[in-house]
N, C-alpha and C positions, 0 to 999 in steps of 0.2 A: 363490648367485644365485636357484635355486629357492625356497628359504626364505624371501628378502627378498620376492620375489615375490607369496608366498602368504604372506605377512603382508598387506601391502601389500592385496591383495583382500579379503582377510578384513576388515582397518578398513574397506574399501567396504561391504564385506556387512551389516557391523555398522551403517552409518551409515544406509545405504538401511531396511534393519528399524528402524531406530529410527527413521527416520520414517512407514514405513508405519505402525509402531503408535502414534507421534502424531496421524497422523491421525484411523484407527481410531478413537483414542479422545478425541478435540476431540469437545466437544457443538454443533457447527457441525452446521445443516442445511442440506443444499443447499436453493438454491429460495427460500432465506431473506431477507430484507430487507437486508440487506449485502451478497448475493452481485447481488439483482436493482439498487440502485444502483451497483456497478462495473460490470455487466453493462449498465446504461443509458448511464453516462456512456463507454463503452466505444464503442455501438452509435453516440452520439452524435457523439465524436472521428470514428471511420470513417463517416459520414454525410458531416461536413467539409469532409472531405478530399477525399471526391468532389465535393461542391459546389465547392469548391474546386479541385476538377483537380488535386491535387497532393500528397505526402505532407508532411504539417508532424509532427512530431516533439511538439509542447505544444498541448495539445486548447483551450484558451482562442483560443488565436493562427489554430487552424485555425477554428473557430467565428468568428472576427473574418473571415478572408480570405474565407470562404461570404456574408459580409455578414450575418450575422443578428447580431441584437440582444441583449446581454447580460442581459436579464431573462426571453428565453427560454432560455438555457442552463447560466447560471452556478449556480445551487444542483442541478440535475442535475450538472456535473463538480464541484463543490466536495463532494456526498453521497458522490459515487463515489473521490472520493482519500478522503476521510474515512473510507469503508468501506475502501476498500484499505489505507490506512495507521495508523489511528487507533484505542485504543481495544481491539486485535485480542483483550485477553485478560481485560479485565476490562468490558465491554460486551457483553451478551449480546446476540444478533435482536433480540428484544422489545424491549429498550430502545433499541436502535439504531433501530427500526422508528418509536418514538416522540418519536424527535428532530425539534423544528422547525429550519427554515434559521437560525434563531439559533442555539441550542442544536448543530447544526452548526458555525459558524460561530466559537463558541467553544470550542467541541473539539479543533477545527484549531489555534488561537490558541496554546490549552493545552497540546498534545503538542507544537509547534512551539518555544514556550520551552524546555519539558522537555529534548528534541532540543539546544536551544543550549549552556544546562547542562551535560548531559552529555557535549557535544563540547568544550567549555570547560575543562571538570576531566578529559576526560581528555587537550588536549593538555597542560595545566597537569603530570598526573602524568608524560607523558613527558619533558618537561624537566625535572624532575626526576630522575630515569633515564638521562639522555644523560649521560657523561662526558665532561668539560668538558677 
């Protein structure tokens, strides 16, 4: 039982250092143009919510219940998921920095298909693998 045990930690130990040294070693800069659009459209959702009195869960919806107007908020959250989600490994700052709300906008589009794709083949692979 002891052994199972300290294995069992060990793959922890092993997981957590490999990600400290991915981090380490990502050339992400803090401070960076990606980090400050998640950090806006963040700042934005909790903004909201307080206008709003209430916690809403999907930052569009809570910006809708505050009453303000979708041309002041929508390309702040749609920057901010795109930085959070989009892009993460082969879009550098710089280039992410030099995205217009179009250029946004089809970024999103394009990992979004991608994402469909890839959920498509592979529930396609698992049915294939389920015995029937």
């Amino acid at each position: 039982a002891a052994k199972t045990k300290l294995r069992e930690v060990l793959v922890q130990l092993k997981d957590m250092t490999d990600q400290r040294n991915a981090l380490l070693a990502s050339q992400t800069a803090s401070g960076g143009a990606r980090e400050a659009a998640v950090l806006a459209a963040h700042r934005l959702h909790v903004a909201a919510c307080h206008a709003a009195r209430t916690d809403i869960h999907y930052a569009p919806m809570a910006c809708q219940q505050a009453g303000w107007s979708a041309g002041g908020w929508r390309d702040v959250l749609q920057r901010g998921a795109v930085g959070r989600h989009c892009g993460l490994r082969t879009i550098d700052d710089h280039c992410f920095s030099q995205l217009t709300p179009r250029d946004v906008r089809r970024l999103q589009r394009r990992t979004q298909r991608q994402a469909e794709v890839e959920e498509a083949t592979q529930q396609q692979a698992e049915e294939v693998t389920e015995p029937h």
